[in-house]
C-alpha positions as CSV (number, residue, x, y, z in Angstrom):
1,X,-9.5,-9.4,-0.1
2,X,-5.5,-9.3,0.2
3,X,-3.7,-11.5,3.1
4,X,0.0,-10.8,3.2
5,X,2.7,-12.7,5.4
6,X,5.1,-12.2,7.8
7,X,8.2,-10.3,6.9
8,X,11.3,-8.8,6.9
9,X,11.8,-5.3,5.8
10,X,15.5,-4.5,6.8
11,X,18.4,-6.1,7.8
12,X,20.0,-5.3,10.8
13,X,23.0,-5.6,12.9
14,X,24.3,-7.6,15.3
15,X,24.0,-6.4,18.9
16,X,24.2,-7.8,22.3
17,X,20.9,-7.6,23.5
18,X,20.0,-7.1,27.8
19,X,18.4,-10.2,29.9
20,X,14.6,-9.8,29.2
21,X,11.9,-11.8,31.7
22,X,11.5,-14.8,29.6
23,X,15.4,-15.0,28.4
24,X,17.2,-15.9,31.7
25,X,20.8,-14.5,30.3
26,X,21.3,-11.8,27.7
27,X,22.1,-13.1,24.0
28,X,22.9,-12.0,20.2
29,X,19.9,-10.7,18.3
30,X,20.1,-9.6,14.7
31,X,18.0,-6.3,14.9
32,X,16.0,-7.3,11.7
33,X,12.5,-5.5,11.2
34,X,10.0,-7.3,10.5
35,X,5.8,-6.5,9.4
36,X,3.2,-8.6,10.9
37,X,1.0,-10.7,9.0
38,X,-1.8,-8.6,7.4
39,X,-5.2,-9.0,5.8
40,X,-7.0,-6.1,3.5
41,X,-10.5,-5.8,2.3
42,X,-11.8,-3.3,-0.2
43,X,-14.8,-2.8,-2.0
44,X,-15.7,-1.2,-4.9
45,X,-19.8,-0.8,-6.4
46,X,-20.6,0.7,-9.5
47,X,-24.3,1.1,-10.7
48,X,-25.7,2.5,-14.0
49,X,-28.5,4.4,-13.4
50,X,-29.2,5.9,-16.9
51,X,-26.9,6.0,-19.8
52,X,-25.5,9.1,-18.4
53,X,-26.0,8.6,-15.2
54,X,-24.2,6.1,-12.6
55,X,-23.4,6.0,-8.7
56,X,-20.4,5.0,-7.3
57,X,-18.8,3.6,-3.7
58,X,-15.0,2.9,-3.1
59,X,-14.5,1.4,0.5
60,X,-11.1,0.4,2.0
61,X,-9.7,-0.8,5.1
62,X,-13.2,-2.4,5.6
63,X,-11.5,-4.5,8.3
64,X,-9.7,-2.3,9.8
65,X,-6.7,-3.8,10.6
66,X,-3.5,-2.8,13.1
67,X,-0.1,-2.9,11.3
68,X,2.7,-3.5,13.3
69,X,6.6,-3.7,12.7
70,X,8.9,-4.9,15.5
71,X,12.8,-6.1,16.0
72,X,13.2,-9.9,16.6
73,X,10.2,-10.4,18.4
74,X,6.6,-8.5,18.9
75,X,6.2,-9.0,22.2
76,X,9.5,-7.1,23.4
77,X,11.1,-5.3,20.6
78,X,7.6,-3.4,18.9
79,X,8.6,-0.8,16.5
80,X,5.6,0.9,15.3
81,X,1.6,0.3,15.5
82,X,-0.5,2.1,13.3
83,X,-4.3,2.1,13.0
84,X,-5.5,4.4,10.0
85,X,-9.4,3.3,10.2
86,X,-11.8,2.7,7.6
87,X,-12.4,5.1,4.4
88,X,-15.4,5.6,2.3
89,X,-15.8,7.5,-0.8
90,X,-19.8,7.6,-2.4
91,X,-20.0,9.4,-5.6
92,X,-22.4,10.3,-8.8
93,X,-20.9,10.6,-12.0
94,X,-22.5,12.0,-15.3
95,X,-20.9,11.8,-18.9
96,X,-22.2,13.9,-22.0
């Protein structure tokens, strides 16, 4: 399992940003682009069958997290949302 913070990616600029619903007069933003907090889980199974002989399982993404980056704030500013879903690789392996 991996858990990650909020952060900041880039440093922006200052610009002068227009009135939005919840701001009631237009104000200086600094454009900075931030990544939402994120958590991760992978998995990985290994069983010997044999002395030659073993299985395998990789699984990541398991919980299939969003991953967002937005300017200044989520809620107004998003910047990109990506969902890539859940992989699983299964596998048998022999050696000599």
């Amino acid at each position: 399992y991996r858990w990650g913070s909020p952060s900041i990616s880039s440093y922006g600029d200052l610009r002068l940003v227009p009135a939005i619903p919840d701001f009631p007069i237009s104000r200086l933003v600094y454009f900075d682009q931030y990544r939402d907090a994120a958590n991760d889980l992978s998995l990985t199974l290994r069983y010997r069958l044999t002395s030659n002989f073993r299985l395998w399982a990789d699984a990541t993404n398991v919980l299939n997290h969003r991953s967002i980056s937005y300017y200044y704030d989520q809620t107004y500013y998003p910047y990109i949302q990506s969902l890539n879903g859940r992989t699983v690789s299964l596998g048998v392996r022999y050696s000599f």
